[in-house]
N, C-alpha and C positions, 0 to 999 in steps of 0.2 A: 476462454472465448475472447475474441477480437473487440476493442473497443474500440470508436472514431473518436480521436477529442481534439475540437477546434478552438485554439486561441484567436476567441471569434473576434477581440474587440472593432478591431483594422482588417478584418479577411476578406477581400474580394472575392473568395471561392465557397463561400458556406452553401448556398445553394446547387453547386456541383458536388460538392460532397456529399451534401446530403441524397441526392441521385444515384452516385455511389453507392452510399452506405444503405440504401433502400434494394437496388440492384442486389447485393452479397448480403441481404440482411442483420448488417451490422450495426449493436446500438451507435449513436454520436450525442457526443455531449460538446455543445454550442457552451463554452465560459466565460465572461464576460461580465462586467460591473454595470451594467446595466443597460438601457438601449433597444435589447432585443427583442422580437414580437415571437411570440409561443410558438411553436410547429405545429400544422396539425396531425403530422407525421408520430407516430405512434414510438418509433424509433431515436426519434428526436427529443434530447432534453435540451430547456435552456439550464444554466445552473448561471446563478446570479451570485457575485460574490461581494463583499462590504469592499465600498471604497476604499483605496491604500496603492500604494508604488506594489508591484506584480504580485499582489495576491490571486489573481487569473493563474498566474503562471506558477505559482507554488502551489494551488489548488491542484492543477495539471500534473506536475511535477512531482506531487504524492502518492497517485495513482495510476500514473501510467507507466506498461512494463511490458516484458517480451510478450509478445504479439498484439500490444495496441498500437496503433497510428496515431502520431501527433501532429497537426498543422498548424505551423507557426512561423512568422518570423524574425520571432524572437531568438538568437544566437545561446544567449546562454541559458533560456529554457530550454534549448535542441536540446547543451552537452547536458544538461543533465536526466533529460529522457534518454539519449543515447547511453548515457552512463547504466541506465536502469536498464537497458535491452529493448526499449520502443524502437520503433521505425519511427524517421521523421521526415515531413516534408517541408519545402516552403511553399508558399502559396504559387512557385512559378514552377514548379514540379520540380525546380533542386532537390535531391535527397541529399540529407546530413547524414552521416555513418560517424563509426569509431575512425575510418581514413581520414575525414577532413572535415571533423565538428571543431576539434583544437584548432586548425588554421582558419577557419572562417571565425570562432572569436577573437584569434591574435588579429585580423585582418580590422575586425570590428571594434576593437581597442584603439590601433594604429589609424582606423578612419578619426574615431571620438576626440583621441589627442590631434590628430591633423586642422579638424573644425575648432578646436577650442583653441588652437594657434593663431588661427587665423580667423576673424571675422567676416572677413567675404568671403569665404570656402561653406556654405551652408549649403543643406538639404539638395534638393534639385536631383531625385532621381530618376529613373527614367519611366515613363506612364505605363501601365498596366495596362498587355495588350493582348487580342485574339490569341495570339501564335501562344501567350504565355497559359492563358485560362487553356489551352487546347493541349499542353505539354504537361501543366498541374494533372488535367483527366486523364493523361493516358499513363503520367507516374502515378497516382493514386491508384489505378486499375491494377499496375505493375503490383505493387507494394499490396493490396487488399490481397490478390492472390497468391503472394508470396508469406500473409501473412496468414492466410488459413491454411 
């Protein structure tokens, strides 16, 4: 059976997913160190994890496998649901596969040492927008059905 699991901490899209995952009747597990307000969606877990550097994403990364969906975007929580046989997205409906989970961590490496070169190269991406929340919904539509 199909599992939803959002690497909720930073996810602009938990409330579309969870839409989704109500729509195709799929459980979603919201994971997270804490923050979040209960579902009252029956569907919906929050799973709360101890604070620590990516215990969310090793929680995730345990149990996610062919045919659960993972949103995240986290690079190297993708390659290792991808490694497991998950589908994954990012929160802008990018899907991550076995084609190009490796280059988008080599790319996220080469960004990390670029910033740490340089002290005025920081952050500053680009805002989260309509066209992206409406691209996430119709790749997750994709991916929900391709994954039942």
């Amino acid at each position: 059976m199909t599992t939803l699991y959002i690497d909720a901490d930073a996810c602009p899209v938990k409330a579309e997913a969870e839409r989704v995952a109500t729509r195709h009747e799929v459980p979603m597990k919201l994971v997270a160190n804490g923050g979040l307000r209960p579902s009252q969606n029956p569907l919906v877990e929050v799973v709360v994890v101890p604070e620590g550097p990516d215990v969310a994403d090793q929680w995730i990364a345990e149990r996610a496998g062919p045919g659960d969906i993972v949103i995240t975007a986290d690079i190297p929580l993708a390659a290792k649901c991808v490694d497991a046989g998950a589908r994954v997205l990012k929160h802008t409906g990018e899907k991550l596969d076995a084609r190009n989970v490796k280059e988008a961590l080599a790319m996220r490496d080469l960004m990390s040492d670029l910033r740490a070169a340089d002290p005025f190269r920081q952050g500053g991406g680009k805002p989260f927008s309509k066209a992206d929340r409406s691209r996430f919904l119709n790749a997750l539509e994709r991916e929900m059905r391709a994954a039942k």
